[in-house]
C-alpha positions as a Python dict, from the first residue, in 0.01 Angstrom:
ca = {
    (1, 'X'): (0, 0, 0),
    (2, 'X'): (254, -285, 140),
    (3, 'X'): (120, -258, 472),
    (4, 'X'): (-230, -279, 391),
    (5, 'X'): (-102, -579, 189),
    (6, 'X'): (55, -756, 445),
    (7, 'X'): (-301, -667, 693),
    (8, 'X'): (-463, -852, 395),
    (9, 'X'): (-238, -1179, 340),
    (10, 'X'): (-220, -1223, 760),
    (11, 'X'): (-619, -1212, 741),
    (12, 'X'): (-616, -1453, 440),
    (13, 'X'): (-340, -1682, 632),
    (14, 'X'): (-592, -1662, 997),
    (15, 'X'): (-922, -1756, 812),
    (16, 'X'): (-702, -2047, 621),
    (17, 'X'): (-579, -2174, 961),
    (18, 'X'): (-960, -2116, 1114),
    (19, 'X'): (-1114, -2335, 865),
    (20, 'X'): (-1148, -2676, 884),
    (21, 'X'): (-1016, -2907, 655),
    (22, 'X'): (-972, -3305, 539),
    (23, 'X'): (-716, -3489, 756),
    (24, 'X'): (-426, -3595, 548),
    (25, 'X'): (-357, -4008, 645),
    (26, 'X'): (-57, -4227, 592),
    (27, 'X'): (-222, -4530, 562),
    (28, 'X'): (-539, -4613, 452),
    (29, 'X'): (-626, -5012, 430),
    (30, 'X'): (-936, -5258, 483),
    (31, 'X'): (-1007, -5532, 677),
    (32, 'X'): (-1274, -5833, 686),
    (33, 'X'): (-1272, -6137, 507),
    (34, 'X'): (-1475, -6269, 175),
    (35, 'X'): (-1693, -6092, 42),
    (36, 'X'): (-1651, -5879, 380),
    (37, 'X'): (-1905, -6090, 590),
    (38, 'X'): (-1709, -6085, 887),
    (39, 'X'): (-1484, -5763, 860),
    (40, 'X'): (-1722, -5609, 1201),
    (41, 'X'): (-1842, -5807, 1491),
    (42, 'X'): (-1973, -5614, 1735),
    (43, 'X'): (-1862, -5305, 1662),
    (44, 'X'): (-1766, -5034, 1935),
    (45, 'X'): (-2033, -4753, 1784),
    (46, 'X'): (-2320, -4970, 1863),
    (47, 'X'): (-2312, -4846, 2215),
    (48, 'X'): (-2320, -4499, 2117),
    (49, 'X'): (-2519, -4449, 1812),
    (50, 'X'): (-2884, -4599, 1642),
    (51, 'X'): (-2741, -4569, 1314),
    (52, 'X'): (-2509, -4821, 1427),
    (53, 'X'): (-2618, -5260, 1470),
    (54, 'X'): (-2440, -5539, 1585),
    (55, 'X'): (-2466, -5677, 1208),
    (56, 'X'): (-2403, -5349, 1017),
    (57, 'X'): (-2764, -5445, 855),
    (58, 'X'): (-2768, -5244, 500),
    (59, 'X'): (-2483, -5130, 523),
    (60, 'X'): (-2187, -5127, 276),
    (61, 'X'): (-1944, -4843, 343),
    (62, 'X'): (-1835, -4827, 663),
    (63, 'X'): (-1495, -4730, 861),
    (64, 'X'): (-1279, -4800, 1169),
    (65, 'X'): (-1081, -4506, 1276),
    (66, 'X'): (-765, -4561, 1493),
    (67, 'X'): (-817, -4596, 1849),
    (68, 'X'): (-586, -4288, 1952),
    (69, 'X'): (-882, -4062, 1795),
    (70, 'X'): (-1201, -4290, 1887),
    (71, 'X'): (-1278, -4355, 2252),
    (72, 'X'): (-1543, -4337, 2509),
    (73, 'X'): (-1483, -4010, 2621),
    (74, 'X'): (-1561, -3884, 2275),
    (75, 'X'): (-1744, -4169, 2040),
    (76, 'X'): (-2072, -3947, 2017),
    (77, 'X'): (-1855, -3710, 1857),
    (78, 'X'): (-1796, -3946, 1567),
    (79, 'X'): (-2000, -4291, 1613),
    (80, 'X'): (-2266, -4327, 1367),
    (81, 'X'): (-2150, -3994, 1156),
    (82, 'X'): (-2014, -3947, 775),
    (83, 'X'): (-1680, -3949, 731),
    (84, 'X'): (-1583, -3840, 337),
    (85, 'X'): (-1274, -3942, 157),
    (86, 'X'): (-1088, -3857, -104),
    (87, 'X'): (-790, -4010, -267),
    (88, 'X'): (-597, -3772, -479),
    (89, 'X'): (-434, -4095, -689),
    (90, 'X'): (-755, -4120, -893),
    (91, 'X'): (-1025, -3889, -796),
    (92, 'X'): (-1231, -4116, -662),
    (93, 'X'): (-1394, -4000, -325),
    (94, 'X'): (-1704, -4185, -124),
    (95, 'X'): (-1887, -4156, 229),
    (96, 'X'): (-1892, -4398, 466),
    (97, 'X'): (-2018, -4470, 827),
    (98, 'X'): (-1819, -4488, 1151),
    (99, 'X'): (-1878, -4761, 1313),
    (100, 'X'): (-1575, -4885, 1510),
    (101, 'X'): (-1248, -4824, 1636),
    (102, 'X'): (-881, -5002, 1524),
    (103, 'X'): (-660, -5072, 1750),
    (104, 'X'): (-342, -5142, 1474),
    (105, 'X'): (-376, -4836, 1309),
    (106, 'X'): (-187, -4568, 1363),
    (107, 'X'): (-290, -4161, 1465),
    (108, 'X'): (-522, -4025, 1180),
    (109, 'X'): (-515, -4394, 991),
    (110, 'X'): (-826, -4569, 892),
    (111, 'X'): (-949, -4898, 794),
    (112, 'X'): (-1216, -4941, 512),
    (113, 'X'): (-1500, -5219, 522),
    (114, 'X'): (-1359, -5450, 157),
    (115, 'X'): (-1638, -5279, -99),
    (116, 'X'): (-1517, -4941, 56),
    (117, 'X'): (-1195, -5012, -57),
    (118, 'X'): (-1239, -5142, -336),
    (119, 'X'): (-1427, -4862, -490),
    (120, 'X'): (-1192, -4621, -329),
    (121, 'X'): (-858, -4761, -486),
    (122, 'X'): (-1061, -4859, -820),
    (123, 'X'): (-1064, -5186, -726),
    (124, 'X'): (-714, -5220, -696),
    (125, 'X'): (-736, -5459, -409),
    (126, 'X'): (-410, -5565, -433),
    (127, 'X'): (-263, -5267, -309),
    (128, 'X'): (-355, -5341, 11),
    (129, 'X'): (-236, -4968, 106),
    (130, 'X'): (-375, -4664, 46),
    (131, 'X'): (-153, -4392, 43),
    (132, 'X'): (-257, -4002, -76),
    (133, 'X'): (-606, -4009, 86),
    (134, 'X'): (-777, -3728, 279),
    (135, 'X'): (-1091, -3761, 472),
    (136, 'X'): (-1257, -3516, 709),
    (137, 'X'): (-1586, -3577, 974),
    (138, 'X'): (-1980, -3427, 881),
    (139, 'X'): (-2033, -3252, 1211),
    (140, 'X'): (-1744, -3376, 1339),
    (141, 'X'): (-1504, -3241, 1642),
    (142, 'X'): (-1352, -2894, 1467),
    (143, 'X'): (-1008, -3060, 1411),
    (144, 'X'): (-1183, -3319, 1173),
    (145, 'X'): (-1509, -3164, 1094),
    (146, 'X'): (-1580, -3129, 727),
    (147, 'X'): (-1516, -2739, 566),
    (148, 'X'): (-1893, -2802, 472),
    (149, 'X'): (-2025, -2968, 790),
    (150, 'X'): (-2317, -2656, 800),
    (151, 'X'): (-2507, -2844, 642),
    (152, 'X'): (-2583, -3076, 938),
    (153, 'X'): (-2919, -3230, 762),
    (154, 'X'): (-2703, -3426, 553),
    (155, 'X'): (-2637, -3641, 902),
    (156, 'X'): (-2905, -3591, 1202),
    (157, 'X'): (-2715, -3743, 1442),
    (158, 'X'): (-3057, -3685, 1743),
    (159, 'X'): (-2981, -3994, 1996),
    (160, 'X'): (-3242, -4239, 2012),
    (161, 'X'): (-3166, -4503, 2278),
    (162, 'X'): (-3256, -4831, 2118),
    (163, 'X'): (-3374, -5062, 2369),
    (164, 'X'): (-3279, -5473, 2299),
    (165, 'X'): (-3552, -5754, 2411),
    (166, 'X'): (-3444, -5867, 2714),
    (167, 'X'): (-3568, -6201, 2946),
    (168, 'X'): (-3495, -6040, 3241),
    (169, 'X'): (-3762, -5995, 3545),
    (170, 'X'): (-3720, -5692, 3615),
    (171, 'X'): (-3935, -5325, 3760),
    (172, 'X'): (-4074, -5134, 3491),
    (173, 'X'): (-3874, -4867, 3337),
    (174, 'X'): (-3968, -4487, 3504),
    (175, 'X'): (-3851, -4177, 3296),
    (176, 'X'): (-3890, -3956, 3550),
    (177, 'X'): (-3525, -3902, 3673),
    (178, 'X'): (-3345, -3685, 3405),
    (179, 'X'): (-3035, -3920, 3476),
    (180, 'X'): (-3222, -4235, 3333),
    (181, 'X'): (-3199, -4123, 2987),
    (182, 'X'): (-2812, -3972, 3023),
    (183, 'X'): (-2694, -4199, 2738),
    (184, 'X'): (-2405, -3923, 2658),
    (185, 'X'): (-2274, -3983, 3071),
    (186, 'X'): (-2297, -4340, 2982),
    (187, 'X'): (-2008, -4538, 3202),
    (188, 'X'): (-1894, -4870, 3147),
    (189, 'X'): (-1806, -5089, 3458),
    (190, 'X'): (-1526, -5327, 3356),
    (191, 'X'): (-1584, -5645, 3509),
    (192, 'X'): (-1250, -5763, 3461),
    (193, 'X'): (-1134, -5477, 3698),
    (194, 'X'): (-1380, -5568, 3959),
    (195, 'X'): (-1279, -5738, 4289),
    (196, 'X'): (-1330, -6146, 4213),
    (197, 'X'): (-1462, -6379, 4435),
    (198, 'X'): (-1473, -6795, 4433),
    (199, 'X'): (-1455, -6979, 4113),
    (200, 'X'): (-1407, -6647, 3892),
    (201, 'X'): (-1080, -6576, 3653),
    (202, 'X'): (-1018, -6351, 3419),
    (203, 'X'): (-1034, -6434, 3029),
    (204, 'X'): (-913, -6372, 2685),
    (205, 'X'): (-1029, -6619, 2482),
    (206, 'X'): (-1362, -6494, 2357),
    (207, 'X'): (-1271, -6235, 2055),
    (208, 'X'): (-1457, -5897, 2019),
    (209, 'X'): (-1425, -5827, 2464),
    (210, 'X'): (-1394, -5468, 2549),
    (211, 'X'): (-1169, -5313, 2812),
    (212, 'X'): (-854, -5588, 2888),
    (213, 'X'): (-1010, -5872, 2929),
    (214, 'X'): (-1323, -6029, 3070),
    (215, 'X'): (-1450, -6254, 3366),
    (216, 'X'): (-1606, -6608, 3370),
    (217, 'X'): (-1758, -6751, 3656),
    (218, 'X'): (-1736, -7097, 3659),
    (219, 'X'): (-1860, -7367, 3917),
    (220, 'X'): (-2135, -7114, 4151),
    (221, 'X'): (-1935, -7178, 4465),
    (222, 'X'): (-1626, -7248, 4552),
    (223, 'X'): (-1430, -7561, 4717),
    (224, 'X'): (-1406, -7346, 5042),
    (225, 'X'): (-1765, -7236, 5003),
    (226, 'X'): (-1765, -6901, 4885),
    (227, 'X'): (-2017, -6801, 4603),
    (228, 'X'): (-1853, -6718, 4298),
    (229, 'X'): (-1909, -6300, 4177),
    (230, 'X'): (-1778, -6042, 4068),
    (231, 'X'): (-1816, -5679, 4248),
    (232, 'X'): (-1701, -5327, 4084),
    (233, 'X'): (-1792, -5015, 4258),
    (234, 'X'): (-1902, -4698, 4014),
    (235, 'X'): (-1945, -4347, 4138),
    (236, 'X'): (-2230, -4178, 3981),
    (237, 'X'): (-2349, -3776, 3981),
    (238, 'X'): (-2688, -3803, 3973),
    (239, 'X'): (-2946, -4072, 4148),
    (240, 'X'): (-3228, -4208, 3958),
    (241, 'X'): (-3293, -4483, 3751),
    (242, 'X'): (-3093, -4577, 3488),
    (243, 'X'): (-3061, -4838, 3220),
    (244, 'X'): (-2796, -5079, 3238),
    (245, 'X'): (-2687, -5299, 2932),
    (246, 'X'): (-2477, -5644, 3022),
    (247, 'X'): (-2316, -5770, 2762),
    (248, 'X'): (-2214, -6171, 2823),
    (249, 'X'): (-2155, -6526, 2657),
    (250, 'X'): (-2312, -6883, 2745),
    (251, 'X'): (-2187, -7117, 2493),
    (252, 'X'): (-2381, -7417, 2697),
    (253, 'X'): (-2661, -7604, 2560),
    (254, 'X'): (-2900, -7408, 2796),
    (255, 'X'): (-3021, -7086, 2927),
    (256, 'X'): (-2823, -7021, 3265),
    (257, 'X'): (-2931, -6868, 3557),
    (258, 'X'): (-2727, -6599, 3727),
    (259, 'X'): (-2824, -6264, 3896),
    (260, 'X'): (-2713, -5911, 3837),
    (261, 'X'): (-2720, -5726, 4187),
    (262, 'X'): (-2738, -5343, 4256),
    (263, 'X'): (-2592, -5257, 4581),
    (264, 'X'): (-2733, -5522, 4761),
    (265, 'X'): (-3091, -5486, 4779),
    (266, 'X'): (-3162, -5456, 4405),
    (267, 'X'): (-3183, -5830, 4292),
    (268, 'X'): (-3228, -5954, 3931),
    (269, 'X'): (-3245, -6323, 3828),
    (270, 'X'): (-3165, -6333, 3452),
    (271, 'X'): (-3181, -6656, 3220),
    (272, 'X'): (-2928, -6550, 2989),
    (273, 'X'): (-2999, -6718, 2710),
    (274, 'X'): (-2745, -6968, 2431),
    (275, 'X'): (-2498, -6740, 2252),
    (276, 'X'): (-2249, -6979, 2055),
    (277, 'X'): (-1929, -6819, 2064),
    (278, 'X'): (-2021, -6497, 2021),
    (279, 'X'): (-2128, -6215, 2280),
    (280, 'X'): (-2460, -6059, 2331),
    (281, 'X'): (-2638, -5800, 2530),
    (282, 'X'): (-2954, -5744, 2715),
    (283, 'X'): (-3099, -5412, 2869),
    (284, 'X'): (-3242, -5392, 3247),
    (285, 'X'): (-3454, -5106, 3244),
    (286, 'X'): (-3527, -4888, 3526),
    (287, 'X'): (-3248, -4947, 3758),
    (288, 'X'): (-3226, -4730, 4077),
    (289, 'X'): (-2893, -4605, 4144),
    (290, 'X'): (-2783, -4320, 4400),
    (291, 'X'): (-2568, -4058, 4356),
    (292, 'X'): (-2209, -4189, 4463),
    (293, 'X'): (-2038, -4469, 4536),
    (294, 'X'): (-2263, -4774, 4407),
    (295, 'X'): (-2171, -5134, 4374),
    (296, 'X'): (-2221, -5374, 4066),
    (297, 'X'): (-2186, -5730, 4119),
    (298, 'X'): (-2266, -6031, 3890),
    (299, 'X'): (-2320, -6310, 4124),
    (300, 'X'): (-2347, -6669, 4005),
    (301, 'X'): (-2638, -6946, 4062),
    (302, 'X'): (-2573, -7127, 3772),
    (303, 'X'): (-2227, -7019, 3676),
    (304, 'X'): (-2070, -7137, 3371),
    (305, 'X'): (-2100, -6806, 3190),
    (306, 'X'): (-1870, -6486, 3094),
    (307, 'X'): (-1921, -6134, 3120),
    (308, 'X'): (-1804, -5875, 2933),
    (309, 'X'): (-1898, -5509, 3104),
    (310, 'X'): (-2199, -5335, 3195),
    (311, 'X'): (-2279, -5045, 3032),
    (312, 'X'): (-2491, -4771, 3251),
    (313, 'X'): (-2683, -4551, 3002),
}
């Protein structure tokens, strides 16, 4: 009888470690300011999930999970999916939307839109810290993933590539490469990492910039001549035609001229159009790539302008 016992309890102890369960975190807090207009700008998910906007439209409960856990390599493994939590000082649990990562927080740590919080600490707002809450991923990667994520129709997570307006001139988009709709092999060409040419510098300045920085291209040539751009190379597995999403600022009074180039032959003259001081994006559809090394540049006629990345779907 012991022995069949202890073949019971080490089955009961391997389907306890098997199963999924919430994540215990250390820290739980919220950022944003009044009345939490401005908590997310830009937020990292957009590029990753429909559910997801630049403005967060509708939406009150939302999260940030700590950059050690969100990435590219994995954000359609949690961008735009439920996260539940629970916090065992009062009972209160809620679900929320991931939408971004935070940088400040640390492994397993997450940081609640303001109403979030609020109704998660009972409006205790002053706390500023929340301390004995447990949250887990719906569908989520197994380490996170809900004990109940079967039941996946609570969260359709089916990728729908949203396509922006755009005032490019550009060739009509053609589906019939499989690699034009590869949105989870989406790659991100850092501009800032690119090889920089005449009046171009790297910048900080503008909040919100992915990667470590950005460019801005300034005057479009030059004292000695040379045109100001900016050229990145990016290896790719498949040829085709892809969509490409540049995401830039022009805080001038006008639209300014510059031209996004595709190794060499593949010319396109964009008026980007005012931003203020914040960034925005516009699609090129329908870009023909090959399979290999390629080359991205952004090369000035206008100047005056910065550039973020540009995002190969």
């Amino acid at each position: 009888m012991k022995f069949l016992k202890a073949i019971t309890l080490s089955l009961t102890a391997l389907l306890t470690v098997a199963r999924a369960d919430y994540y215990k975190a250390s820290r739980i807090t919220y950022y944003g300011g009044s009345g939490d207009e401005d908590s997310v700008k830009d937020p990292f998910c957009q590029d990753y999930s429909s559910r997801v906007d630049k403005y967060l439209s509708g939406v009150d409960y939302y999260v940030a999970l700590s950059a050690d856990i969100l990435g590219k390599s994995n954000a359609l493994s949690y961008c735009g999916k439920k996260i539940k939590l629970n916090n065992a000082e009062n009972g209160r649990t809620l679900s929320a939307l991931v939408v971004d990562k935070c940088r400040s927080c640390g492994y397993g740590n997450v940081d609640l839109s303001v109403k979030a919080f609020r109704y998660l600490s009972d409006n205790q707002m002053s706390k500023g810290v929340l301390k004995q809450v447990k949250w887990c991923i719906v569908d989520g990667p197994s380490k996170f993933a809900c004990p109940d994520s079967s039941s996946s129709s609570s969260n359709k997570t089916t990728k729908k590539t949203t396509t922006k307006k755009t005032t490019t001139k550009k060739t009509s988009s053609s589906s019939s490469s499989s690699s034009s709709s590869r949105r989870a092999g989406g790659i991100y060409v850092e501009l800032e990492k690119g090889s920089r040419y005449g009046d171009v510098s790297k910048a900080y300045d503008i909040r919100y910039y992915s990667g470590s920085g950005y460019i801005y291209i300034g005057e479009p040539e030059s004292r000695s001549g040379t045109r100001s751009r900016v050229a990145a190379k990016v290896n790719l597995k498949y040829d085709g035609k892809y969509d490409i999403v540049v995401k830039y600022n022009n805080n001038r009074s006008s639209c300014r001229e510059n031209r996004i180039i595709i190794n060499d032959n593949n010319v396109y003259r964009i008026n980007f159009g005012k931003t203020g001081s914040e960034w925005k994006k516009l699609t090129i559809k329908g870009v023909p790539f090959k399979k290999g090394d390629n080359v991205v540049q952004v090369r000035a006629t206008d100047g005056k302008m910065a550039f973020d990345y540009i995002y190969i779907q």
